[in-house]
N, C-alpha and C positions, 0 to 999 in steps of 0.2 A: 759600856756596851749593853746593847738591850737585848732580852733574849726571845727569838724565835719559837714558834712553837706551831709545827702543822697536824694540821687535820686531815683528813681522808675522808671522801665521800663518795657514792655511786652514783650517776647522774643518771635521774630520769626524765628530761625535759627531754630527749629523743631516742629513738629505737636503740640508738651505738653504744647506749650505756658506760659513758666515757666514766674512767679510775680520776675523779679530782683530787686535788691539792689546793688546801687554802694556809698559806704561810701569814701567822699573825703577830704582831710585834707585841708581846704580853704587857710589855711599859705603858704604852700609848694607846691599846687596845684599838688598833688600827691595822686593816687586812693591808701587805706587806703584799704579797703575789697569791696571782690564781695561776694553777697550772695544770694542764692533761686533758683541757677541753677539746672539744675539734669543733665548734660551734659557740657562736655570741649566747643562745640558749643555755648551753651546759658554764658557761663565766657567771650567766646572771642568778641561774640556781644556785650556785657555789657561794656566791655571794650571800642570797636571802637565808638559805639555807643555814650558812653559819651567823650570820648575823640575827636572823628573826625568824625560825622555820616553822611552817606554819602547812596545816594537812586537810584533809577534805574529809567532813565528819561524816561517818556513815553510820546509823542507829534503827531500831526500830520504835514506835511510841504506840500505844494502845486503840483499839479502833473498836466500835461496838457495830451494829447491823450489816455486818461485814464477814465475807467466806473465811475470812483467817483475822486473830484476835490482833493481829502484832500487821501494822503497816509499815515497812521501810520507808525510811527518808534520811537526808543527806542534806549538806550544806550545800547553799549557791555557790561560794567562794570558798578558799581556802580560810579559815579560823588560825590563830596564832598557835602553836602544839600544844603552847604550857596551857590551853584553854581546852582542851577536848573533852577533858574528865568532866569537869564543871558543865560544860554545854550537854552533855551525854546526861548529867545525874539532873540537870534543870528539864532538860525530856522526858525523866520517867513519870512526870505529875502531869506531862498530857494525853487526853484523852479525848478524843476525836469521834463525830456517828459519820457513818457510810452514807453518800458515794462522797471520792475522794478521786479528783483526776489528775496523772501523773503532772508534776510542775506546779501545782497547787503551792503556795504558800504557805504554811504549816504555824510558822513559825517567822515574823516579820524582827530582824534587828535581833537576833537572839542575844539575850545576857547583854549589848551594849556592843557587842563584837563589830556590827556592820557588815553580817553575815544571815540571810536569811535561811531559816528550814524546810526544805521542799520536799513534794511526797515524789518517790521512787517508782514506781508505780500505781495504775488505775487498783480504785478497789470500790466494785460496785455493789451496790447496797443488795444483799439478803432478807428477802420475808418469808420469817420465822413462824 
């Protein structure tokens, strides 16, 4: 007999914040049942989620001729979780000059991810 083993998660893929359950067969490492969604949305987070969960990087990187030293940017797509450290700590070696317009490309294919780095907002060049 194989033994079962659920996980518990919060779904954020819509407002209802549905209580999931993902029942996994530990032998076969095979997800067994999805339960507590009320939406195909809240199954398929459930799913990624416990399978490959993966989060939307938010950081800031160094910017010079610029009204503030630090520009926000964030990832295009969600990056894999166990990847966030590493993509965070490969950003603090850049360094950027002003202007910067929001959606800018930052950072093309960061780390191999297939995730690019975009600027969060405009930041328009200062003369100093």
């Amino acid at each position: 007999m194989s033994e079962i083993q659920t996980t518990h998660y919060l779904c954020i893929g819509c407002p209802l914040g549905c209580r999931l359950e993902v029942a996994e067969d530990l032998e076969q490492h095979a997800i067994v049942e999805v339960r507590g969604f009320s939406c195909r949305r809240g199954r398929d987070y459930a799913i990624q989620e416990h399978t490959a969960p993966r989060r939307i990087v938010t950081t800031t990187v160094a910017i010079e001729r610029a009204r503030w030293a630090r520009l926000p940017v964030r990832s295009s797509a969600p990056a894999p979780k166990a990847a966030v450290s590493e993509i965070c700590a490969a950003l603090r070696s850049v360094h950027l000059s002003a202007p910067v317009k929001m959606g800018d490309i930052i950072v093309r294919n960061v780390l191999g991810y297939d995730v690019d780095i975009i600027a969060a907002r405009d930041m328009p060049e200062v003369q100093t």
